[in-house]
PLY file of the C-alpha trace (Angstrom):
ply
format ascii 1.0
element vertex 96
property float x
property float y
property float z
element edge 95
property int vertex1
property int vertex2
end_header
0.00 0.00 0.00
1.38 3.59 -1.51
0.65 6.38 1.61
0.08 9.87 -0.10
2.69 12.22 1.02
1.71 16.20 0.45
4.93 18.49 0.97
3.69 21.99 1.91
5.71 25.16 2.27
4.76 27.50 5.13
5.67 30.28 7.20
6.04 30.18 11.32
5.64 33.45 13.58
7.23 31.94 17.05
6.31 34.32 20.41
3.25 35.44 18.96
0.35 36.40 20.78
-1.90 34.22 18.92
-1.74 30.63 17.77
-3.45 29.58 14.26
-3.13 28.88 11.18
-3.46 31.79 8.42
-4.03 30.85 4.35
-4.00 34.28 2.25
-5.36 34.66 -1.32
-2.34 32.89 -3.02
-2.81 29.88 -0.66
0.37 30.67 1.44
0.40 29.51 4.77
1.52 30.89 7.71
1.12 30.09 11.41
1.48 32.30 14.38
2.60 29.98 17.53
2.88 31.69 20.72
5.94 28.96 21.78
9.35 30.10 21.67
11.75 28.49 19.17
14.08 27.02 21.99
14.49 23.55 22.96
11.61 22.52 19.80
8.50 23.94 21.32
7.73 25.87 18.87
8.41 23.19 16.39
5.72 20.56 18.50
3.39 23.14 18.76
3.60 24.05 14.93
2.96 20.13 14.44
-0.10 20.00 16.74
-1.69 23.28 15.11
-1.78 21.57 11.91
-2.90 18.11 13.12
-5.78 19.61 14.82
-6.42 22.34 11.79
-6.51 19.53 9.02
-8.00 16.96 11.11
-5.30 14.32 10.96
-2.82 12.46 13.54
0.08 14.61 15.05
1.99 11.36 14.01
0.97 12.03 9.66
2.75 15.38 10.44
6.83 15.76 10.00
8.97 19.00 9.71
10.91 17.69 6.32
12.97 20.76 6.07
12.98 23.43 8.18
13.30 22.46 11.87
15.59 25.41 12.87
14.19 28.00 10.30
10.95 30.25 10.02
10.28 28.71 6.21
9.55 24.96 6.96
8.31 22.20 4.40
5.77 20.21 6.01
5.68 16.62 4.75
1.50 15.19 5.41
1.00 11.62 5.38
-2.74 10.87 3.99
-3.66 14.02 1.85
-3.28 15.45 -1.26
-2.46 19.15 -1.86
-5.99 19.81 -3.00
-7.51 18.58 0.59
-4.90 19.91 2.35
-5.83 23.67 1.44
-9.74 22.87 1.28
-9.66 21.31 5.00
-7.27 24.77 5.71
-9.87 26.88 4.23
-12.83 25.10 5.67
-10.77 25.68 9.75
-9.93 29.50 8.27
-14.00 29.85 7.53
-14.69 28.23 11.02
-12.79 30.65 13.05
-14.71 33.45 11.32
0 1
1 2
2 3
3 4
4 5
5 6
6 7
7 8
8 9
9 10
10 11
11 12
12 13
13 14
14 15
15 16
16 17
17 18
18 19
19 20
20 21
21 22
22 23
23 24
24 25
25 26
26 27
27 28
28 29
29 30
30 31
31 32
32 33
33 34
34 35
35 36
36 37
37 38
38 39
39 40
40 41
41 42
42 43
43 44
44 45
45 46
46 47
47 48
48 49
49 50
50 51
51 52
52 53
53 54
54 55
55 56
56 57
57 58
58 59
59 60
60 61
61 62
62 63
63 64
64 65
65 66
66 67
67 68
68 69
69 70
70 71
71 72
72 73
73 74
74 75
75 76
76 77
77 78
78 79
79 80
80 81
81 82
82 83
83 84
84 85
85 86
86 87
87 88
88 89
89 90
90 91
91 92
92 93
93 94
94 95
């Protein structure tokens, strides 16, 4: 059996005084985390943002590229591209 694996490009604010997930017109994404970036916190709580925002396991969620930068590639076991930024839009509509 062949898992999907969608790599996705995004943008992390750490300290801010918010945490969620943001997609603008151009379906970039960028999330706010109010963790710091020391010792990986921000990193786990960038993970569990986007578990709980597209609906899936923490564990379908790695940092592929990324771990000590602001511009990460997300790798997301289970979706394509196309229901990753529907299920994005649909938790961006929700908070609304």
């Amino acid at each position: 059996m062949v898992i999907k694996k969608t790599l996705l490009d995004i943008k992390v604010a750490p300290k801010s005084s918010r945490s969620t997930v943001v997609l603008d017109q151009s379906s970039n994404v960028k999330l706010y985390l109010n963790s710091p970036p020391v010792n990986g916190k921000a990193n786990e709580q960038c993970i569990r943002l986007l578990a709980k925002a597209l609906g899936v396991p923490k564990s379908h969620i790695e940092i592929a590229r990324g771990a000590s930068g602001r511009n990460k590639r997300i790798a997301i076991a289970g979706l394509d591209m196309s229901e990753v930024i529907a299920r994005l839009q649909e938790n961006d509509r929700a908070k609304k």
